[in-house]
Every structure is written in C-alpha cells, then in structure tokens.
C-alpha positions in Angstrom: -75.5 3.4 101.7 -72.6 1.0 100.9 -70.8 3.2 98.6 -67.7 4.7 99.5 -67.3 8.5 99.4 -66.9 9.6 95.8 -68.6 6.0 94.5 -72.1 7.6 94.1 -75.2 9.2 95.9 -76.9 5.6 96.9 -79.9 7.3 95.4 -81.9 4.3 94.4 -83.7 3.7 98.0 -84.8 7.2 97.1 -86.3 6.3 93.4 -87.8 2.8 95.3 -89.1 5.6 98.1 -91.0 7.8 95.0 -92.7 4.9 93.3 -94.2 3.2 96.6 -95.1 6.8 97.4 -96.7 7.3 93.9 -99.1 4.4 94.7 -100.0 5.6 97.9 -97.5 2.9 99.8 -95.4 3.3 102.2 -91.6 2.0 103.1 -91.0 0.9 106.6 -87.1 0.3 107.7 -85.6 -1.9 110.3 -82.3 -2.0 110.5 -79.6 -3.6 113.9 -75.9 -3.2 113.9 -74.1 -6.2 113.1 -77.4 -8.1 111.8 -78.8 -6.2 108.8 -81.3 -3.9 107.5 -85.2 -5.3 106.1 -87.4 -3.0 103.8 -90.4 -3.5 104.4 -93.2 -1.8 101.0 -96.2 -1.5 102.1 -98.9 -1.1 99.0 -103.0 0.0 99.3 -104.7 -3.4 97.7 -106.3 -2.8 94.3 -110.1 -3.8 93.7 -109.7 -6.1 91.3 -113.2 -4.5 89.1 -110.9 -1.0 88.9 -110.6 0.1 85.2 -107.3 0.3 84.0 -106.3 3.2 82.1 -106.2 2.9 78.2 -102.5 3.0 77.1 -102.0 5.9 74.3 -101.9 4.1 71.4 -100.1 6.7 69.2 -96.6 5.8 68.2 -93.9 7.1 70.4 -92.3 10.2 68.6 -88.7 9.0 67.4 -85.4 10.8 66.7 -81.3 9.8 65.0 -80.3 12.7 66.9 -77.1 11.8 69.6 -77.3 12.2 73.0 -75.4 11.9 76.0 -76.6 10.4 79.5 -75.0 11.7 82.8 -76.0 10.0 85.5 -73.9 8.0 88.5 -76.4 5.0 89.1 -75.2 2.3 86.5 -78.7 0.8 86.6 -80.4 4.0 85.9 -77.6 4.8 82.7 -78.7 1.8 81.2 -82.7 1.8 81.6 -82.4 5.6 79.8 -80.0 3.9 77.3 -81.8 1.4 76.2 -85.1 3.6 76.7 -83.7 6.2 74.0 -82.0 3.3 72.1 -85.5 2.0 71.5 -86.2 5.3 70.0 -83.5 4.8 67.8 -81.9 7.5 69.5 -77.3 7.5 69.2 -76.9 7.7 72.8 -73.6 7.7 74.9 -73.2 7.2 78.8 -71.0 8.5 81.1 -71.2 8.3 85.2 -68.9 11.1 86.2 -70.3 15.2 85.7 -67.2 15.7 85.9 -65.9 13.5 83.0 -68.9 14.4 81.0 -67.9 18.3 81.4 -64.5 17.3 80.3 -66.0 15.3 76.9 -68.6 18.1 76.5 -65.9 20.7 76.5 -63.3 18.6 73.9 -66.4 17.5 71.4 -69.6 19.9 72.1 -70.4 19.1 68.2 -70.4 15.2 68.9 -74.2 15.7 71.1 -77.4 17.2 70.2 -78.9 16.9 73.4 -77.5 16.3 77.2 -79.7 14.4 79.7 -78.2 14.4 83.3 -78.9 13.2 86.8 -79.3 16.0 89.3 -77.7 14.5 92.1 -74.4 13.3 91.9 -71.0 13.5 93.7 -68.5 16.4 92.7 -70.6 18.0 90.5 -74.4 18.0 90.3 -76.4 18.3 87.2 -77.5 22.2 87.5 -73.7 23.1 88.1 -72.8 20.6 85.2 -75.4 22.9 83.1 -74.2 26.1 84.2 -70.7 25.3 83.5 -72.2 24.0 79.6 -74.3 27.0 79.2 -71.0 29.6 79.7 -69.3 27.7 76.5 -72.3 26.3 74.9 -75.5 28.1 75.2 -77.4 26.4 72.2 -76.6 22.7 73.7 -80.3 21.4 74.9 -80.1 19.9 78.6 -82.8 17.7 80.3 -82.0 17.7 83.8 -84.5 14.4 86.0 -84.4 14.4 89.6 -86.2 12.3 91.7 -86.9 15.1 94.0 -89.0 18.2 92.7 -88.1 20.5 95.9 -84.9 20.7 95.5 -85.3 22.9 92.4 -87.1 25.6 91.1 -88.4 27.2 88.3 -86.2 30.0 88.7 -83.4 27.9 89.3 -84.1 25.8 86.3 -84.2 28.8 84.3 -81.1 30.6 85.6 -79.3 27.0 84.6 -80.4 26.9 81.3 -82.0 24.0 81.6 -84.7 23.2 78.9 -87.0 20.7 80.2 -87.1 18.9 83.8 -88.4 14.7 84.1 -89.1 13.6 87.6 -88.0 9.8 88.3 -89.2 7.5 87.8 -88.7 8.0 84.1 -92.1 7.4 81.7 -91.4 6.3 78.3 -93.6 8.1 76.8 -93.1 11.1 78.4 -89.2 10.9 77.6 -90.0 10.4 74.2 -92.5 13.5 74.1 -90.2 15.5 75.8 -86.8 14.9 73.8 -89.2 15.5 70.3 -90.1 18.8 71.6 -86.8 19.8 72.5 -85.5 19.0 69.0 -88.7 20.3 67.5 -88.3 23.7 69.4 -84.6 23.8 68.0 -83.6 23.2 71.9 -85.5 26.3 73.4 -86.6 25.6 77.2 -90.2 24.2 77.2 -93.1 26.7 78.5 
C-alpha cells in the first residue's frame, strides 16, 4: 500500500483480487525496489458462441428511506452512493467508523439504515455495529466485506448485523437486500 498508517486499509488490490478470482483469473505480481511494481490479470478466454445470461428484467425495488455509508475507500463511498442514489435512496457518506459512531450517536433519528465496510482502520465495521446495537438496537446495519472468512454467522448475529453483501457489490442484489431490510422493519434476514 501507499497509504500512511491511519489513511486506510489499501483494500482495493483485494476487491481487484475477488473479481479476477470470480472469473476464474488469476493476479500475478512483480514488484523491484527502487523500480516499481506490475500487475499482471490473467483471465480464462470466453467462447465467443457462450450464452449470456438473461438480465432480470423486473424493476429494481426502490426506497426515500436515508441511509448512511461507512466505508474508508473514497472510490467505493461513491459507487454505493450513487448506486443507492439511483434508487432514489437519501444517502450520506462518511470514511471514518469512528466519525460515523460519533454522528450516529448525536442524530440516530437522522438514518434508517447503516451500510458499513468491514475493514477499516480504528474501528471496523462489526465493532462499529456492536457499539450501535448497545444504544440503538432497532437501527438496521448491512455490513459488505470483500472477505467471507473473516466472519461468521455467529459473529454476524452476536453483532447485530442484519444482512451481509460480499464485494464486489451487485445492483440488484443491493437493491433486494436494502427492500427487505425495510420490508422486514430491519429484522436480520434468515
């Protein structure tokens, strides 16, 4: 990474790392001191007679309800932005846990819904829900993580956390899964 300590997690070679992955690719790295680093993706071809999957043509489920986005990766704060803008979503940012904690804490009536990053410096999104769910057990939280071992069912639970997305983040599957949550009155998802 070329963050500083307490600038971020330098989690987007991770998120680049998941999608190759996901298409059965890999990610080679070469990297000499003093010269720099080259990432090399290495993708399967495609035949170019494979069927491509229908896209679901039902409407994506929409919402007015306001929501706040915790996450430390500026790109990744404004793809969810304008994802759940799109859905005509009030949505506010913020790339501190700890800040967000802080807001959360002055204003819970201001957000229907929380959506945060797992990993993040100082505080990381299960601790950010355990400290919400102490003062605020009705708030809905959505945590996303672009690594599925490094949390649990159990832990999920034991968080309060109400619904888990794995990056990289699907439109549709956003939309589907912030309906539900307001649909279930902000009950975790079975």
């Amino acid at each position: 990474t070329t963050k500083a300590v307490g600038e971020g997690t330098g989690m987007g070679l991770s998120v680049v790392h998941g999608i190759v992955k996901a298409h059965g690719g890999t990610v080679a790295v070469a990297s000499q001191t003093g010269v720099g680093t080259t990432f090399t993706i290495l993708l399967p071809a495609a035949s170019r007679e494979e069927p491509r999957e229908e896209a679901d043509p039902s409407p994506l489920p929409r919402g007015d309800n306001r929501i706040l986005i915790v996450d430390d990766e500026a790109m990744l704060i404004v793809l969810l932005r304008e994802m759940l803008e799109s859905l005509k979503y009030k949505v506010t940012s913020l790339n501190s846990s700890l800040e967000a904690l802080r807001l959360l804490l002055s204003q819970p009536q201001e957000f229907d819904l929380v959506i945060t990053d797992q990993t993040m410096p100082q505080m990381t999104g299960l601790e950010l829900a355990r400290e919400l769910r102490h003062r605020h057990p009705d708030l809905p939280i959505i945590l996303c993580t672009g690594f599925s071992e490094q949390v649990s069912e159990a832990t999920l639970k034991a968080a309060g956390i109400n619904a888990l997305l794995m990056k990289p983040l699907n439109l549709r599957e956003l939309a589907e899964t912030v309906h539900q949550i307001f649909n279930n009155n902000g009950k975790p998802q079975t």
